[in-house]
Structures are given as structure tokens and as C-alpha cells.
C-alpha positions in Angstrom: 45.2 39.3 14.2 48.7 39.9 14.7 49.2 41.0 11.0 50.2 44.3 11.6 50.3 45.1 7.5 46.2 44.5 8.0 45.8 47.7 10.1 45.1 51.1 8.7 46.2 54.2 10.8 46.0 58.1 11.0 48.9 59.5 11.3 50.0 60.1 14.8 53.0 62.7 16.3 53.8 60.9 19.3 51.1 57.4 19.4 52.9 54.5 20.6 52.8 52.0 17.8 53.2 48.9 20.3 50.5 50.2 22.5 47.8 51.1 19.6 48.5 47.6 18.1 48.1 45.5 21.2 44.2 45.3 20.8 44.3 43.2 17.6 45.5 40.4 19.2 41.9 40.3 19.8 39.9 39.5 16.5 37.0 40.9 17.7 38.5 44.0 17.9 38.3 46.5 14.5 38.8 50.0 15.4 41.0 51.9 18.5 41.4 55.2 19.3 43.4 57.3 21.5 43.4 60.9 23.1 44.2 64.0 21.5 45.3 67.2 23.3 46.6 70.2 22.4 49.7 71.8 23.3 49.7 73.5 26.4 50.5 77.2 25.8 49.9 80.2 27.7 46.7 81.7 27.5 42.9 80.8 28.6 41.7 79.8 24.8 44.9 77.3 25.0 44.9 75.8 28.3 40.4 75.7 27.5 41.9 73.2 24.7 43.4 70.8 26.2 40.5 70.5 28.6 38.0 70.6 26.4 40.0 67.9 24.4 40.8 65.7 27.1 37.0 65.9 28.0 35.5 64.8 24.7 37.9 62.1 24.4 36.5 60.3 27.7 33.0 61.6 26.8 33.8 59.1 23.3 35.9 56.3 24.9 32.9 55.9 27.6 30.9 55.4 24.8 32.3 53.0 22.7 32.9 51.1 26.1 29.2 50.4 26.6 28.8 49.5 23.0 27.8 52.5 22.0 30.8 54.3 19.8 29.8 57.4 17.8 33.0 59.5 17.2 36.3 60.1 17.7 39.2 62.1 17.2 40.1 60.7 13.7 43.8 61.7 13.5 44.8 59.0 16.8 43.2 56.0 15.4 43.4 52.4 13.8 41.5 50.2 11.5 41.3 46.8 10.2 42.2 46.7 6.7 40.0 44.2 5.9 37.3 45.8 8.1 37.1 48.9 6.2 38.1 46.8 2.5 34.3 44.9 3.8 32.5 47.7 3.6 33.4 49.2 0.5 36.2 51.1 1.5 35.4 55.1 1.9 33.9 55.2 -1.1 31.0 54.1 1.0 31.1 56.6 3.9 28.1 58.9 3.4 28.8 62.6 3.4 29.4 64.3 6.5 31.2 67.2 8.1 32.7 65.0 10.6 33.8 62.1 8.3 35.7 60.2 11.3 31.9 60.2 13.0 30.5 58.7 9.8 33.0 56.3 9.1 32.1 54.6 13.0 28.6 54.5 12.3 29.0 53.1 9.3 31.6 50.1 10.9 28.8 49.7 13.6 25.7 49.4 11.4 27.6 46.9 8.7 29.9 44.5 11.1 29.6 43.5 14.6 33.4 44.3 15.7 34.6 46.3 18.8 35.3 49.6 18.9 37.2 50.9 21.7 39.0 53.7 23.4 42.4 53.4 24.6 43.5 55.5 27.8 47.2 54.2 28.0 49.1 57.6 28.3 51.8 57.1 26.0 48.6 56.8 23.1 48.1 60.4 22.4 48.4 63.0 19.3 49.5 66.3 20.6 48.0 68.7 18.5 48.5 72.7 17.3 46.1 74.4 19.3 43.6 77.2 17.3 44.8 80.4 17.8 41.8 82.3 17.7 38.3 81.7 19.4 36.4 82.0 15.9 38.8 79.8 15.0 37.3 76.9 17.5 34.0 77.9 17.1 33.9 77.1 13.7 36.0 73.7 14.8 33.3 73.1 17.3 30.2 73.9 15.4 31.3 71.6 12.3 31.2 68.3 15.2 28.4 69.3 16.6 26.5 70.0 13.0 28.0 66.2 12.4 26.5 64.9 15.6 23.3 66.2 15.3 22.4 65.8 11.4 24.1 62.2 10.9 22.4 59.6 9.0 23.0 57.5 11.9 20.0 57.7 14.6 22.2 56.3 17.6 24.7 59.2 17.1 21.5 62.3 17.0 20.2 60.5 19.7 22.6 59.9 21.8 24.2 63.2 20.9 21.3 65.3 21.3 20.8 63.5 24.8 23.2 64.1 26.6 23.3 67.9 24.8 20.0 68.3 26.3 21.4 67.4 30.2 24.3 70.0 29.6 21.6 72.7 28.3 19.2 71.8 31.0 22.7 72.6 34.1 23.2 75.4 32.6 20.0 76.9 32.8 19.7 75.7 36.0 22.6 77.6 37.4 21.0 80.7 35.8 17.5 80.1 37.1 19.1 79.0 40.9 18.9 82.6 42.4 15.3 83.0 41.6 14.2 79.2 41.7 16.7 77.7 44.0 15.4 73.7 43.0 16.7 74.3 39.9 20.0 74.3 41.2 20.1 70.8 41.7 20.2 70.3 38.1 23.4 72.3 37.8 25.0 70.4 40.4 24.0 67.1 38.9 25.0 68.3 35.8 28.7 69.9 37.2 29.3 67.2 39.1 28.8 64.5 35.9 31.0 66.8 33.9 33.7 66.8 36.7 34.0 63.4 36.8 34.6 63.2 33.5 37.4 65.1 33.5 39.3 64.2 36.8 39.2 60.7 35.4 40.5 62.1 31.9 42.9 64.6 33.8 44.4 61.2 35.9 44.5 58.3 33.1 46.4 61.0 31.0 48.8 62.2 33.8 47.4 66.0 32.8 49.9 69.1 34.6 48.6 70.6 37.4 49.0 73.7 36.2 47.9 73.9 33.1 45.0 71.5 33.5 44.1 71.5 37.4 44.7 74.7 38.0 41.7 75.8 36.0 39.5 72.9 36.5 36.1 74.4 37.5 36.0 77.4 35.4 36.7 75.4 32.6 33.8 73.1 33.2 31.6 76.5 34.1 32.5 78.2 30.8 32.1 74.6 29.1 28.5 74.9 29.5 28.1 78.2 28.8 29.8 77.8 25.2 28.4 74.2 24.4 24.9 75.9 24.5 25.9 78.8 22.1 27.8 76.3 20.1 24.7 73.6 19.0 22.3 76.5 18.9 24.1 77.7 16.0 24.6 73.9 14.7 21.1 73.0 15.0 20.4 76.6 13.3 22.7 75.5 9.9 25.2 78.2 10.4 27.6 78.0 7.6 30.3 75.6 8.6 33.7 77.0 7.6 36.7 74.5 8.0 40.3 75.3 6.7 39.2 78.0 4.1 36.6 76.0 3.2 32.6 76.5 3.5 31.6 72.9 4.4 28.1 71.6 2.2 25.5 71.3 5.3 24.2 68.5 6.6 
């Protein structure tokens, strides 16, 4: 366990290596991962980023922490050697638009290690935010396409679950005027979502600023533009990723 030449990593810009290697002490332990936020520029679709970032991490480290890992943010994270040599390598990976997603299914259905998500601030990547908003759209689509059309049934169903909860907050908020129960809905679903991130926002030490500063409407317009988002994934739009047009799902 404390072999360090038996880990496989992403490359990181500012991980700690001590921190992200601490878990293998633990031989039950065969993948970690850590946050990933982008830098903090000026500008809505920047600062929208790092929340939205900071979000989906904890949405993915709350996972894995009931057992129940199905992605993460493949450039912060670390594998077993030998884990990933026992399954064939990624040769064995099935195709898929989000290949990080693919490659923890494939861990969890073939071994019984531990997966985990680490929220020590110093384990972060800080990454080069997308400049433009068709630019993250395209981002976004591509994980949700992943999500929703893996060969793994835990990650659609889990995916699609709690998908469904966000969809059904939003419409409530726009039905509340005209049927004010389904408010409740929104709230349950705004409240969920905020805890989320406040927790995220803590554990990482996030800038007032730049993250609380725009808390709420970030979490309103979160619904809002997941819902446009997996409509177009669960409608096949052409995923285009880095020049590329992706092979659907």
C-alpha cells in the first residue's frame, strides 16, 4: 500500500502529492479523486464555473461516499496500478464520451475496492475556464450524454434520478404563481442544491466574492440550464469536444 510506484495519476497543476497518496495506506482503497475549479475571472460565465465545478464535485464525492461512485473529474485523480493492470488495463474501458465515467464503472462492476472523494483543500486542479457559453454547453452536454447512455445501469439510474428532482424544482418554480403547492418542490429542490454547495463552498475555502457573492443566482440559473442541457443529451445532439464530433452513445 505504501508503494507509491503502484499508483497511476492524472496530471495535476497544483494536487498535493502527500495528501492524494495518503489513502493508500489503506488497501482497500483503489481510486481518489479531488476537486477541480476553474480560475476565477471576471465575468458571469467564469465565476458560473467555478460554481458549477465546485458543485458537481460534492454532487460525485457524496456519491462515492455512500458506495455509490459514478464519475469524476478525471484530470484530479489516482489509481492503483495493479487495480487498473486487473482489469485489462484501458483496453477494456467500453467506449464512452466521458471515459473517466466509464473507467469507475468498470473498477466498481470488476473489483470490490473503495472509491472515494477527497475534500482536503490543498487537493485541487485549477483549471482554464471556457471562454464562451457554447463552448460549455457542448462541455456539459458530452457528461450528461455520458451519464445518461452508459453501459452501466447504476450510473443512468442514478443520474437520471436525481436529473428528474432538479427538472421537477424547476418547474415548480415556474408553475408556483399559478399553483402555489408546487412551490414546495422548488424549495425542496433549492434548498438540497444549496447545501451542496455551501458545504462545497466551506471544505474548499471558496472567495466570498467570487463564489458567495453570487450564490443563489447561480443555483437559480443552475436549474434553468441543467434542464436545457440533458434535453439536448437525451435528444443525441451532436457532441462536439475539442474540434472533434464525439461518436454518440
Amino acid at each position: 500500500p505504501g508503494d507509491h510506484r503502484d499508483l497511476h495519476s492524472f496530471p495535476t497543476r497544483r494536487s498535493s502529492d502527500l495528501e492524494m497518496r495518503k489513502p493508500f495506506a489503506d488497501p482497500g482503497i483503489g481510486i481518489v479523486f479531488g476537486s477541480v475549479y476553474t480560475r476565477m475571472e471576471r465575468g458571469f460565465l467564469n465565476l458560473y464555473q467555478t460554481f458549477d465545478h465546485v458543485f458537481r464535485y460534492f454532487y460525485n464525492a457524496g456519491s462515492a461516499g455512500i458506495g455509490g461512485a459514478n464519475g469524476v473529474y478525471g484530470n484530479n485523480m489516482a489509481i492503483r496500478k495493479s487495480l487498473l493492470d486487473s482489469i485489462g488495463g484501458y483496453n477494456a474501458i467500453p467506449y464512452s464520451v466521458t471515459e473517466d465515467n466509464a473507467l469507475i464503472a468498470e473498477i466498481r462492476h470488476k473489483t470490490d475496492t473503495r472509491i472515494i472523494g477527497l475534500s482536503h483543500p490543498d487537493i485541487h486542479v485549477e483549471a482554464e475556464p471556457q471562454t464562451r457559453w457554447k463552448h460549455l454547453y457542448s462541455q456539459e452536454v458530452r457528461w450528461s450524454s455520458g451519464a445518461y447512455f452508459s453501459p452501466d445501469f447504476f450510473t443512468r439510474f442514478g443520474y437520471s434520478l436525481v436529473k428528474l428532482y432538479l427538472a421537477a424544482g424547476t418547474f415548480g418554480a415556474i408553475a408556483a404563481p399559478w399553483y402555489p403547492k408546487a412551490g414546495i418542490i422548488a424549495l425542496s429542490t433549492i434548498t438540497s442544491m444549496s447545501l451542496i454547495a455551501v458545504t462545497g463552498g466551506i471544505m474548499l475555502r471558496m472567495p466570498f466574492l467570487r463564489y458567495w457573492l453570487l450564490f443563489l443566482p447561480n443555483i437559480l440559473w443552475s436549474m434553468l440550464y441543467y434542464l436545457v442541457v440533458d434535453a439536448m443529451a437525451l435528444l443525441k445532439v451532436p457532441v462536439n469536444w475539442k474540434g472533434n464530433r464525439l461518436k454518440s452513445m
